[in-house]
SERO-4910 file (N, C-alpha, C, O; in steps of 0.05 Angstrom, whole numbers):
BEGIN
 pado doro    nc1    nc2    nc3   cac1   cac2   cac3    cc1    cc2    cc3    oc1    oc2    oc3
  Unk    A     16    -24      0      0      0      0     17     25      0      9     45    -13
  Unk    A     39     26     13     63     50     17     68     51    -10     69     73    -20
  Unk    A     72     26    -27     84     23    -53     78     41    -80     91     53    -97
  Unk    A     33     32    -69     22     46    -89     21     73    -80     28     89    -97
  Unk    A     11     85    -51     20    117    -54     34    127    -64     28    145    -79
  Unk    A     61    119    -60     79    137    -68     79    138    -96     87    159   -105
  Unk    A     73    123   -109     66    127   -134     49    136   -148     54    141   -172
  Unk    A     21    143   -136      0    154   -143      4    190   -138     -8    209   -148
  Unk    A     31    188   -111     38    216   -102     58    223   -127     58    247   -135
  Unk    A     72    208   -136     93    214   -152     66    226   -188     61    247   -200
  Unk    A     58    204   -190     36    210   -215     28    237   -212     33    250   -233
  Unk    A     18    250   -196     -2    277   -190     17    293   -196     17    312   -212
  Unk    A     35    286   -183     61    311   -184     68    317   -218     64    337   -231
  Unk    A     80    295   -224     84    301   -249     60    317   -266     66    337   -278
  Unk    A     37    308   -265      1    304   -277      8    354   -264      0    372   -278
  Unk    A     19    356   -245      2    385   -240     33    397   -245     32    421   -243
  Unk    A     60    387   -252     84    400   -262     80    408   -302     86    427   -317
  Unk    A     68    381   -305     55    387   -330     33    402   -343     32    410   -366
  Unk    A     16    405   -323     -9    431   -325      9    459   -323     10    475   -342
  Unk    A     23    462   -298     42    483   -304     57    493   -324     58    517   -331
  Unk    A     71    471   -336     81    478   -363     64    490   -388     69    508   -404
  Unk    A     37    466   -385     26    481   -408     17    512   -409     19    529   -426
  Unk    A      5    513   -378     -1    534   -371     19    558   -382     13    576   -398
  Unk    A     45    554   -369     63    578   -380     72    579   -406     86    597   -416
  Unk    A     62    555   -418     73    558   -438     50    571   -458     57    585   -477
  Unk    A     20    564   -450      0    585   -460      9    610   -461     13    624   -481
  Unk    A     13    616   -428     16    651   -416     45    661   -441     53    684   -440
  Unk    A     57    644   -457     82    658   -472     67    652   -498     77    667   -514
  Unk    A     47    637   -511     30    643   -536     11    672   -535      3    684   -555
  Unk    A      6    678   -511    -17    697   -510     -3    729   -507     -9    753   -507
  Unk    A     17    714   -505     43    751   -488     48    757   -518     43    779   -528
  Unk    A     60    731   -536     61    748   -567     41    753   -581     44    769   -599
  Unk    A     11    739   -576      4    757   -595    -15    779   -587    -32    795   -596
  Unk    A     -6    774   -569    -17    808   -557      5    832   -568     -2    855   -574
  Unk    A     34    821   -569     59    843   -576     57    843   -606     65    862   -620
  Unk    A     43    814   -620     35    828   -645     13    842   -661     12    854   -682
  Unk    A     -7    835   -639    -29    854   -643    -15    888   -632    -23    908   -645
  Unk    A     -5    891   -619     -1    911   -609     24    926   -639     24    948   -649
  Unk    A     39    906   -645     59    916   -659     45    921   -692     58    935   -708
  Unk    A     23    911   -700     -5    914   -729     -8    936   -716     -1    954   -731
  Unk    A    -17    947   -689    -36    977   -687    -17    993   -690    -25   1015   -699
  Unk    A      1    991   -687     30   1015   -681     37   1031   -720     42   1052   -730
  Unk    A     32    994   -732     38   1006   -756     18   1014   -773     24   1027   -793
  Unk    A     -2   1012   -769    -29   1026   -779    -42   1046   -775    -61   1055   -787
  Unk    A    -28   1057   -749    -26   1087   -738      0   1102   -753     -3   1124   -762
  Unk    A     24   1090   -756     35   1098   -762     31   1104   -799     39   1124   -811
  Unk    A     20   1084   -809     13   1091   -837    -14   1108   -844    -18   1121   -865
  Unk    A    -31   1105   -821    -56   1123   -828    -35   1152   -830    -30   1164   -851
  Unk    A    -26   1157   -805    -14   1181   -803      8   1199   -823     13   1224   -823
  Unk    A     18   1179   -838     37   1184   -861     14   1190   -885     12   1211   -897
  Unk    A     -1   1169   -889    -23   1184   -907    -40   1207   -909    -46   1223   -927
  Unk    A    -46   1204   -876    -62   1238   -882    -41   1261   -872    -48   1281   -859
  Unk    A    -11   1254   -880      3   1281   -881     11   1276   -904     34   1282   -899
  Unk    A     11   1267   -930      9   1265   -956    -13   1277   -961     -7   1293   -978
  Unk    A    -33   1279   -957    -59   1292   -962    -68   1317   -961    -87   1327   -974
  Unk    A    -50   1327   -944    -44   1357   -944    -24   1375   -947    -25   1400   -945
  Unk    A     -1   1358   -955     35   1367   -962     29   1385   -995     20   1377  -1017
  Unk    A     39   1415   -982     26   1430  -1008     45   1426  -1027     68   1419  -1023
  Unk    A     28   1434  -1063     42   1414  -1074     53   1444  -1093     46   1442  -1117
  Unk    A     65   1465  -1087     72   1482  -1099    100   1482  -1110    118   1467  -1101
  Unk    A    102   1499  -1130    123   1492  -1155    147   1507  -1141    143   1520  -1121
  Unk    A    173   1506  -1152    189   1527  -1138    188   1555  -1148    180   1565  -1169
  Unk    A    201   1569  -1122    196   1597  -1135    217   1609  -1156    242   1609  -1155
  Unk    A    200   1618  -1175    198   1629  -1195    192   1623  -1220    199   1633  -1242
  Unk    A    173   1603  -1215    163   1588  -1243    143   1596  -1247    129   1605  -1229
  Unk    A    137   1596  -1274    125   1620  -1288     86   1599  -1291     81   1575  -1296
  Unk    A     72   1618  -1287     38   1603  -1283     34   1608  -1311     42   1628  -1323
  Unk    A     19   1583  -1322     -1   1588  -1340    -28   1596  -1341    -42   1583  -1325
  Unk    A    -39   1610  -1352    -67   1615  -1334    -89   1594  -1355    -86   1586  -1378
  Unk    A   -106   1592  -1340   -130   1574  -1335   -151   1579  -1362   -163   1561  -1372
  Unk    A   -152   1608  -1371   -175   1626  -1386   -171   1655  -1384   -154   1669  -1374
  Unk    A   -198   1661  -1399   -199   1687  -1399   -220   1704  -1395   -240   1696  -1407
  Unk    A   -223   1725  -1382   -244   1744  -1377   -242   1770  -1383   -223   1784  -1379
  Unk    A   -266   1776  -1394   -272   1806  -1402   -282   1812  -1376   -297   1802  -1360
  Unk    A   -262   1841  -1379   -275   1854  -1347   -278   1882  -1349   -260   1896  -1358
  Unk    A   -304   1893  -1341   -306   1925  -1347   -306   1931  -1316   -325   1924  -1302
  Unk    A   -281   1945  -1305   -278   1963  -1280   -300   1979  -1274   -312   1993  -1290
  Unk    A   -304   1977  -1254   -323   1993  -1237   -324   2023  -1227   -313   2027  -1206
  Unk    A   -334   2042  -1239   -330   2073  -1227   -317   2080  -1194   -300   2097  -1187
  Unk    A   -335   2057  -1176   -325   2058  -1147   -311   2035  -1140   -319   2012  -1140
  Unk    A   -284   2046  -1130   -266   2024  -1117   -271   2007  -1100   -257   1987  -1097
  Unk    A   -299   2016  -1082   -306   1986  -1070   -329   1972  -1083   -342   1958  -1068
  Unk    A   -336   1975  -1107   -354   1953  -1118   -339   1936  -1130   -317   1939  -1140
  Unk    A   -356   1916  -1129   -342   1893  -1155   -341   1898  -1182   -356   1916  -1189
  Unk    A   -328   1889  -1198   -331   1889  -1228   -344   1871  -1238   -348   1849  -1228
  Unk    A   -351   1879  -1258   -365   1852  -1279   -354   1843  -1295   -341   1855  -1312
  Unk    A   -358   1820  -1292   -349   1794  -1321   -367   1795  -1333   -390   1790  -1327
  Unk    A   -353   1804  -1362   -365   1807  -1382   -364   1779  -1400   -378   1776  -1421
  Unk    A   -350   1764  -1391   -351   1739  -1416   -339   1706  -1408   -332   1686  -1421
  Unk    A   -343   1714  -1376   -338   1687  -1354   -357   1686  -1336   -370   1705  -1328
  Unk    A   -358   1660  -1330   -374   1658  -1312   -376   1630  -1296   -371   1608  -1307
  Unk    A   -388   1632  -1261   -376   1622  -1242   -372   1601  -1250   -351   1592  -1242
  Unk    A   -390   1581  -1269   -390   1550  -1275   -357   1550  -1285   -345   1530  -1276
  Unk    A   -344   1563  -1297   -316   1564  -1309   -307   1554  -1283   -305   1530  -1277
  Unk    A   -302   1576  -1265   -283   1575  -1247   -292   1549  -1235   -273   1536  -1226
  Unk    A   -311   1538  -1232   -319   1513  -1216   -315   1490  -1225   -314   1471  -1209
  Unk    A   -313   1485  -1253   -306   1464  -1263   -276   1460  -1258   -266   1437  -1261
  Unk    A   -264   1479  -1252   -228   1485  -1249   -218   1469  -1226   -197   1457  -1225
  Unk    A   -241   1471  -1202   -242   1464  -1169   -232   1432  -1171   -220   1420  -1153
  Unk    A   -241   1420  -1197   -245   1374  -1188   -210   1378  -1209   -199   1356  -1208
  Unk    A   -195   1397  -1224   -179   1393  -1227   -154   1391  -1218   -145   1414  -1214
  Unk    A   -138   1375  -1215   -112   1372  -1198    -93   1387  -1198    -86   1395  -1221
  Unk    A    -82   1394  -1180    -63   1416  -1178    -35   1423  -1205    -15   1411  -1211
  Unk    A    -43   1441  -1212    -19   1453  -1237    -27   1436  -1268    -11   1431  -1286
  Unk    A    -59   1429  -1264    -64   1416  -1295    -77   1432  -1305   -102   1429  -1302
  Unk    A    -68   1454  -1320    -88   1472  -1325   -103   1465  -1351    -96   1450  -1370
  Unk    A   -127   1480  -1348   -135   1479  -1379   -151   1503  -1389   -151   1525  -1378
  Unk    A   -163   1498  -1410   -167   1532  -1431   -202   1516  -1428   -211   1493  -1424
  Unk    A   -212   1539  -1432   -241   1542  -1428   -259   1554  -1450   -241   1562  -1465
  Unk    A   -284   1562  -1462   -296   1570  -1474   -310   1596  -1453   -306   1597  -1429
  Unk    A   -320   1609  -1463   -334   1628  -1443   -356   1633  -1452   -361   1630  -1476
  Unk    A   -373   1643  -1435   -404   1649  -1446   -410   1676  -1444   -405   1686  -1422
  Unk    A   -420   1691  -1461   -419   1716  -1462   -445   1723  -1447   -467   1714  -1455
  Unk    A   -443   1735  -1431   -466   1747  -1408   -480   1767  -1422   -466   1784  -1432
  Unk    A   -501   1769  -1425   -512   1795  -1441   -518   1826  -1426   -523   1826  -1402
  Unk    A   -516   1849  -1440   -516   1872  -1428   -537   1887  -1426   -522   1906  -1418
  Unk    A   -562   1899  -1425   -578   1916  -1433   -566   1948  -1436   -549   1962  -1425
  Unk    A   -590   1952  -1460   -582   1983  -1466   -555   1989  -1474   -540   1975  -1486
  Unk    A   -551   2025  -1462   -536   2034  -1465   -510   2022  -1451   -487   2023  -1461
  Unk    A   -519   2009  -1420   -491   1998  -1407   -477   1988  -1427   -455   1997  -1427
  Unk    A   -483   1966  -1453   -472   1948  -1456   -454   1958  -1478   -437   1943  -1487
  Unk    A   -456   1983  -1486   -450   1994  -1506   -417   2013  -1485   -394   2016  -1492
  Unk    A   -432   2021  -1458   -406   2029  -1446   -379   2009  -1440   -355   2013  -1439
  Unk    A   -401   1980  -1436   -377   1956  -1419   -354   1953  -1447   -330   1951  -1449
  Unk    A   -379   1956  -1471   -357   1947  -1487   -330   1968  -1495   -308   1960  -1501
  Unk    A   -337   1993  -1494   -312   2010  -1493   -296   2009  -1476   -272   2008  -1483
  Unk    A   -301   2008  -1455   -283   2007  -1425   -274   1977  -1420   -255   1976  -1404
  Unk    A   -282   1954  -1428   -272   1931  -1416   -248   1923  -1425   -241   1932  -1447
  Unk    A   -232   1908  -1412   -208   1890  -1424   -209   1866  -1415   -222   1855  -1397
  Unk    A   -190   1857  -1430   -189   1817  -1434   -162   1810  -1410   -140   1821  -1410
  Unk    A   -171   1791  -1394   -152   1793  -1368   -142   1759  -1366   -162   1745  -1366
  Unk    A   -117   1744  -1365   -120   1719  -1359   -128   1713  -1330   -122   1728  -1311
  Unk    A   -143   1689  -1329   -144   1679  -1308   -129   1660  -1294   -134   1636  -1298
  Unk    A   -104   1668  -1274    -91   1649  -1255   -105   1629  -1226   -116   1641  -1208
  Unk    A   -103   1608  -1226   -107   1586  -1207    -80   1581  -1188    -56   1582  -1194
  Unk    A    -93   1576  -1164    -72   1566  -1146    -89   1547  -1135   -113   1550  -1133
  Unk    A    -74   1521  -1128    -85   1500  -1107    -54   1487  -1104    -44   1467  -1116
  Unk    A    -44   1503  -1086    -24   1494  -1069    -29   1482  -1044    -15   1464  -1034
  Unk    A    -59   1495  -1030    -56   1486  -1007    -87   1473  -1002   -105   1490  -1000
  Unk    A    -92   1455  -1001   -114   1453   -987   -137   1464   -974   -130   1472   -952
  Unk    A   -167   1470   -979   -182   1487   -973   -172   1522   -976   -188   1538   -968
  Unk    A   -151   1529   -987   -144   1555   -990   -136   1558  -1019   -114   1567  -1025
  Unk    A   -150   1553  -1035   -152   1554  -1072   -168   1581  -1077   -188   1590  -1067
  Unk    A   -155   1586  -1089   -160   1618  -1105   -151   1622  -1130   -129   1616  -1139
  Unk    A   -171   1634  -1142   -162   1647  -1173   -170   1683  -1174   -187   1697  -1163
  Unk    A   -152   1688  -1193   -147   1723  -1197   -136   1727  -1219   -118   1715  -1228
  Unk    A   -148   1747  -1229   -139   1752  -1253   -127   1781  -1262   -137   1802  -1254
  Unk    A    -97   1779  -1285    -90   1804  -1287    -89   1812  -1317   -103   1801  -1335
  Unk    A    -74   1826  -1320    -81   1834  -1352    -61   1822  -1368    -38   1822  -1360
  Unk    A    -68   1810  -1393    -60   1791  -1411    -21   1799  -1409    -10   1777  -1405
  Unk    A     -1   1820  -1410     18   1818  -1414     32   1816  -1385     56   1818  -1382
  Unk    A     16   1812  -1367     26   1810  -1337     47   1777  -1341     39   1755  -1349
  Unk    A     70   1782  -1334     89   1751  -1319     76   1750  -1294     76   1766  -1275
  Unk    A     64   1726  -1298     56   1721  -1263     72   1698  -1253     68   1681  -1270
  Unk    A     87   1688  -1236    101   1657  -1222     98   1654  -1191     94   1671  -1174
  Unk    A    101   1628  -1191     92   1619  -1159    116   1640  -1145    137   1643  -1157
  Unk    A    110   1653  -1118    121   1663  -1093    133   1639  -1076    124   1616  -1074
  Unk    A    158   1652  -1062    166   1636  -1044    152   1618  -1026    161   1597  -1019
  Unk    A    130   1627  -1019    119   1611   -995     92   1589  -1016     88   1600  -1038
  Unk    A     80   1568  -1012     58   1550  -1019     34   1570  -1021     27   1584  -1002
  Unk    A     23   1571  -1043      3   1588  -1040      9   1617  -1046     -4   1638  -1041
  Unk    A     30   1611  -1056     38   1654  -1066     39   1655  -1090     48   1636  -1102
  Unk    A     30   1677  -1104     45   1689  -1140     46   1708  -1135     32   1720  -1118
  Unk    A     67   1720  -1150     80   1741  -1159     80   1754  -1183     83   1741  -1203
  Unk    A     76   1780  -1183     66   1782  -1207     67   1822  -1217     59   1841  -1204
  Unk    A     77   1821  -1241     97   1852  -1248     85   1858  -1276     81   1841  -1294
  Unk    A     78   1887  -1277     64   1881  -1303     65   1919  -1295     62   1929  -1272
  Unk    A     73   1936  -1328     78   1965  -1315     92   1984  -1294     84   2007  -1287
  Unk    A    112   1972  -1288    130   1980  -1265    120   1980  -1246    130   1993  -1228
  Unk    A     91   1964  -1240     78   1956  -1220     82   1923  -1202     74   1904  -1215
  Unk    A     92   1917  -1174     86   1889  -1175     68   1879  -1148     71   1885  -1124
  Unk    A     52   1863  -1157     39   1852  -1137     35   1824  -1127     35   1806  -1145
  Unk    A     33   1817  -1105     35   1794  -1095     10   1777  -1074     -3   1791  -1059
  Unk    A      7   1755  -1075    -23   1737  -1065     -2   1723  -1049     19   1713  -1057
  Unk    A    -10   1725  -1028      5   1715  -1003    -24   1701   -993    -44   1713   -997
  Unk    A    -24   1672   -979    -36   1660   -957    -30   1670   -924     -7   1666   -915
  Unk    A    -50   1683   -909    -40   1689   -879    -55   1675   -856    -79   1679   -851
  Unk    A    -41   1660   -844    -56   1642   -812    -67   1664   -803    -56   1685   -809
  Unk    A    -91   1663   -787    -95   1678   -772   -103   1662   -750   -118   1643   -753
  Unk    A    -93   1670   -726    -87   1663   -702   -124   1645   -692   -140   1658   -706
  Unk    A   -138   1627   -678   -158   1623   -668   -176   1655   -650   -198   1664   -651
  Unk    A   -154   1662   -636   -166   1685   -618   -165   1711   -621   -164   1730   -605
  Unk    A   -164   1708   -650   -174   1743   -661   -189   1741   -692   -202   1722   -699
  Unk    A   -184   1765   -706   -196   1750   -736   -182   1775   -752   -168   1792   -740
  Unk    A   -186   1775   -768   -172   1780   -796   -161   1812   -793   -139   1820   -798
  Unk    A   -188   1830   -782   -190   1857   -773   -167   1862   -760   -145   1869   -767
  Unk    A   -182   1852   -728   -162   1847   -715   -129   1849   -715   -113   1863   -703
  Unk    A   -126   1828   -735    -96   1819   -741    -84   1841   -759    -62   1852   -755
  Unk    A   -103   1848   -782    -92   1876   -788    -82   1900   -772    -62   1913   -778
  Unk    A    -98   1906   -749    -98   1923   -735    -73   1925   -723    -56   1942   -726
  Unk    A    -73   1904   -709    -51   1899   -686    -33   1879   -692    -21   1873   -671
  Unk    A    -25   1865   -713     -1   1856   -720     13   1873   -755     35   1883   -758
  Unk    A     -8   1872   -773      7   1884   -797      7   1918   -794     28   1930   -800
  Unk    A    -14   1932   -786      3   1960   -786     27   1970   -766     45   1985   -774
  Unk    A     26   1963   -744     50   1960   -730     71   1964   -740     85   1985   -740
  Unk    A     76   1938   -754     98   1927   -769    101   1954   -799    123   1965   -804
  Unk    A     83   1957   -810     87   1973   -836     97   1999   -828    109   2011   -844
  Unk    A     93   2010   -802     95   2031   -796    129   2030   -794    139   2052   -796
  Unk    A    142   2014   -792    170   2015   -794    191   2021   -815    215   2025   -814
  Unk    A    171   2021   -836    169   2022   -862    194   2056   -866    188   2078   -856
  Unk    A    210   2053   -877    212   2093   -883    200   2107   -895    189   2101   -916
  Unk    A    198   2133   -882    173   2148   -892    147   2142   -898    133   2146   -918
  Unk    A    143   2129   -870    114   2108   -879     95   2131   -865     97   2144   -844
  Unk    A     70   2132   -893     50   2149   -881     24   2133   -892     25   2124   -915
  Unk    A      1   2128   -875    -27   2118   -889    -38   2143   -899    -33   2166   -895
  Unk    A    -59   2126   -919    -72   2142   -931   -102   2145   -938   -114   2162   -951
  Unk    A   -109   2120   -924   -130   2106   -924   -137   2078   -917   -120   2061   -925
  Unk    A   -160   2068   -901   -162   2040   -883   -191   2034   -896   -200   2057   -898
  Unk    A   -204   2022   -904   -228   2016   -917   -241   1979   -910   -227   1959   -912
  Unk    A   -257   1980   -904   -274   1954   -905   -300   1947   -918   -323   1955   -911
  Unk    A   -294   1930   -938   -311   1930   -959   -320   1897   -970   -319   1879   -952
  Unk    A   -326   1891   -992   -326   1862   -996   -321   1851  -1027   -330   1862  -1047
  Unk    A   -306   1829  -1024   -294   1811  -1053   -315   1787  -1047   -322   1773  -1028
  Unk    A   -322   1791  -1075   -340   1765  -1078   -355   1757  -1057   -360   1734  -1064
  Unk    A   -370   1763  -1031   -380   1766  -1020   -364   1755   -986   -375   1747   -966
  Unk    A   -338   1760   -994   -317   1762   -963   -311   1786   -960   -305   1801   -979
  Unk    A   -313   1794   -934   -302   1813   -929   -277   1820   -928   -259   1805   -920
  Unk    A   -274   1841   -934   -242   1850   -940   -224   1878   -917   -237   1899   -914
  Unk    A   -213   1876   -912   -197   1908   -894   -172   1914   -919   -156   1899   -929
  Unk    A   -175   1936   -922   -153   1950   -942   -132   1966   -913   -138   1972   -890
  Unk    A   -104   1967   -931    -90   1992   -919    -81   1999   -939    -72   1982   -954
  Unk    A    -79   2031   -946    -68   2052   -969    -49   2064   -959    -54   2081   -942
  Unk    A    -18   2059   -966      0   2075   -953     31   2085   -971     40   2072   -990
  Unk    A     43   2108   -962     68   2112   -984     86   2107   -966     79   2105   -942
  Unk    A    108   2105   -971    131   2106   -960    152   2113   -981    148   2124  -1002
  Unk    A    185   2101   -968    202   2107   -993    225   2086   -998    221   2070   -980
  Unk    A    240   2080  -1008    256   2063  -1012    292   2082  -1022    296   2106  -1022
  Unk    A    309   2064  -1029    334   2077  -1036    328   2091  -1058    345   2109  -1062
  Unk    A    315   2090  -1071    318   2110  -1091    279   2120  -1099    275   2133  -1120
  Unk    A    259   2114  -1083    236   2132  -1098    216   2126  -1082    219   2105  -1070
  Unk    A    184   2147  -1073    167   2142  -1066    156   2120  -1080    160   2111  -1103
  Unk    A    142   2114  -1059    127   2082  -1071     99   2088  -1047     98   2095  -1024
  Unk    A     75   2081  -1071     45   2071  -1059     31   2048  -1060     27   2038  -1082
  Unk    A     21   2037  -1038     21   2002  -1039    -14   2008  -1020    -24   2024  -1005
  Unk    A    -20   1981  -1034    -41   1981  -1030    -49   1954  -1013    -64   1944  -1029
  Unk    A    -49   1938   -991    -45   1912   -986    -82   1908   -967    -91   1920   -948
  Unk    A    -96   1883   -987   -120   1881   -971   -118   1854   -958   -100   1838   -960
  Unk    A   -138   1853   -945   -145   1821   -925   -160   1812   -933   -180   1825   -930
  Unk    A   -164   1789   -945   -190   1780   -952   -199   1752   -932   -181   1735   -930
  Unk    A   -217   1749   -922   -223   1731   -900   -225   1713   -917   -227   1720   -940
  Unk    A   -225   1679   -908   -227   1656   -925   -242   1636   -902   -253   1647   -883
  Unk    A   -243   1605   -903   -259   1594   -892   -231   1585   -870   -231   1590   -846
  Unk    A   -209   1573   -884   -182   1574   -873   -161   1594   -862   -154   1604   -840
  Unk    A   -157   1593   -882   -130   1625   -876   -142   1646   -886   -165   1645   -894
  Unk    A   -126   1671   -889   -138   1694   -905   -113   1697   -926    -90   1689   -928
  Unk    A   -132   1716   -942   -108   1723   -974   -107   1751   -971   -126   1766   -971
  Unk    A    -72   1758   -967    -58   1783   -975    -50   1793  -1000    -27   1790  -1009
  Unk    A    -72   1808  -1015    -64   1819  -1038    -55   1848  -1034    -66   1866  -1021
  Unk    A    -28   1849  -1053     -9   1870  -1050     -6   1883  -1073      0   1869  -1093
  Unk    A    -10   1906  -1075      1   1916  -1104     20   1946  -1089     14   1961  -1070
  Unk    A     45   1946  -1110     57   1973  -1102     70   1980  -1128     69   1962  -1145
  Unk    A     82   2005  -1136     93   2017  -1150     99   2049  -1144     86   2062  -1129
  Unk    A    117   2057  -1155    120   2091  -1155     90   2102  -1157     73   2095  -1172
  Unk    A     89   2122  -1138     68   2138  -1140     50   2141  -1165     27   2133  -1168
  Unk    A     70   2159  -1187     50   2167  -1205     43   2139  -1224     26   2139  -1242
  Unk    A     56   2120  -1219     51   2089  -1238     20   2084  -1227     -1   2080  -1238
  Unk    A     30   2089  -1197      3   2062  -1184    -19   2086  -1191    -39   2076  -1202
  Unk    A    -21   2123  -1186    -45   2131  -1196    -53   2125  -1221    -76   2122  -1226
  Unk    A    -33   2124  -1240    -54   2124  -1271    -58   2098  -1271    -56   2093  -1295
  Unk    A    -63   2070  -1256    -63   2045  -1260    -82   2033  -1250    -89   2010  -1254
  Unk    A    -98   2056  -1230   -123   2057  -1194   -139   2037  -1209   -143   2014  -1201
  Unk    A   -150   2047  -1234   -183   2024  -1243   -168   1992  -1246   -178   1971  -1242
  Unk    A   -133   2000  -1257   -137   1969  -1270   -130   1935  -1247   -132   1910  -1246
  Unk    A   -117   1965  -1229   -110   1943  -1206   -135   1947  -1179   -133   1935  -1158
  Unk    A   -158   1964  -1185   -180   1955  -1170   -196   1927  -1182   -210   1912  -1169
  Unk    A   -189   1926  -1214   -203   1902  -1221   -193   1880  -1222   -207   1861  -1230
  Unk    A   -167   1877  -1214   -144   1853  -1208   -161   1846  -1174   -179   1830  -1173
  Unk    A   -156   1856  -1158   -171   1865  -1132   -197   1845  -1134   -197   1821  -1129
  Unk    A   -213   1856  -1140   -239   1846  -1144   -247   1823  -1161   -269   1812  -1158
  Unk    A   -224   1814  -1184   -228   1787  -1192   -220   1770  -1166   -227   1747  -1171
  Unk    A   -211   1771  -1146   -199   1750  -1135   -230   1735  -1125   -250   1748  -1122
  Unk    A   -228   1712  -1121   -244   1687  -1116   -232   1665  -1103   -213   1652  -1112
  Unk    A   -244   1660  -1078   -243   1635  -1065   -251   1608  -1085   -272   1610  -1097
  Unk    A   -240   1592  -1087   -251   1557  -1104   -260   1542  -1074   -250   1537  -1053
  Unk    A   -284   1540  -1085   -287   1510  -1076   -300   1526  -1036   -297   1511  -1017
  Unk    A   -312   1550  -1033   -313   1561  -1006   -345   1569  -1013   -359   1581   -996
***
């Protein structure tokens, strides 16, 4: 009887050293694939995350490459500097069909001639001129088109979302600007860009205006200053956007930028948000 205990004691032992083993040896099947489930989420965060910063990496050309523009618009300038102008021979469906196209594929358009009544139509047609139309979609939700007059060089600006652009010993520039969450566009005019302009030499304003493009509101500042060799008058507005806002700039020597007032109020007032 001693004989068979100890043997039935010896059996169990082994019988619960072997449960143990399997046991740990489960607890080291379940540790990896928990470290490989864990090590799939790491890389699928890590690839979601690479994708949606591909998705918004702006896709702008280097600076100084020269834009082709998109089309063309007849535009008769407006008597008052804060109205809009009219397109005389574009219209919004153009610019919208432009919005599903991919960045820097431009293409040429037909236009539809808008009709005039009366005598206006007989004035638009003396006064109007034929303007190309430039596209930007450098950046995501901040696409804009503007248009200047057919012998203007326009090319991408240093920063994603800029052109540059010289036409008459005049040059002007479309800048993208952050504006901070806890102020707005006004604001930021107020107390970050005149500040700063005032540093300007011989910087004097000449006029502050709030008015509206395409139905955003806009803040102008009108100001001269001077440079190494000549007065200069610049004209720089804000235009609010759904994202950032757009800094359009125009400057030149005094008497350039007066005899030039209608053609660069209608550069001004072509500008257009895509896709807002």
């Amino acid at each position: 009887m001693i004989y068979d205990f100890r043997k039935t004691m010896e059996h169990r032992y082994h019988y619960i050293v072997g449960l143990d083993k399997c046991f740990f040896r489960g607890d080291i099947i379940m540790d990896k694939i928990r470290i490989l489930i864990l090590v799939i989420g790491i890389i699928v965060i890590i690839g979601f995350s690479i994708y949606s910063f591909k998705g918004t990496t702006p896709t702008s050309q280097p600076e100084g490459t020269q834009i082709k523009p998109i089309g063309q618009a007849t535009i008769t300038p407006s008597p008052d500097t804060y109205l809009n102008h009219s397109l005389v021979n574009t219209s919004t469906s153009n610019l919208k069909s432009y919005e599903s196209v991919p960045a820097f594929h431009y293409i040429s358009f037909s236009t539809n001639l808008m009709a005039l009544a009366g005598e206006n139509a007989s004035n638009a047609a003396s006064s109007s001129m034929v303007m190309n139309i430039f596209a930007n979609k450098d950046l995501p939700e901040n696409f804009y088109s503007i248009s200047f007059p057919q012998a203007t060089i326009v090319t991408h600006g240093k920063n994603p979302g800029s052109f540059v652009a010289k036409f008459q010993n005049l040059f002007s520039s479309i800048d993208l600007q952050d504006i901070p969450d806890d102020t707005n566009v006004n604001l930021y005019m107020l107390t970050v860009a005149k500040p700063n302009l005032n540093m300007l030499p011989d910087y004097k304003e000449l006029s502050s205006n709030q008015f509206k493009i395409d139905n955003n509101r806009a803040y102008d500042i009108k100001y001269t200053w001077s440079n190494s060799s000549e007065k200069l008058e610049t004209l720089k507005t804000f235009i609010e956007g759904k994202d950032q806002a757009a800094v359009v700039t125009f400057s030149g020597p005094v008497q350039d930028y007066i005899k030039n007032n209608s053609t660069l109020n209608s550069i001004l007032h072509s500008f257009k948000w895509l896709g807002q």
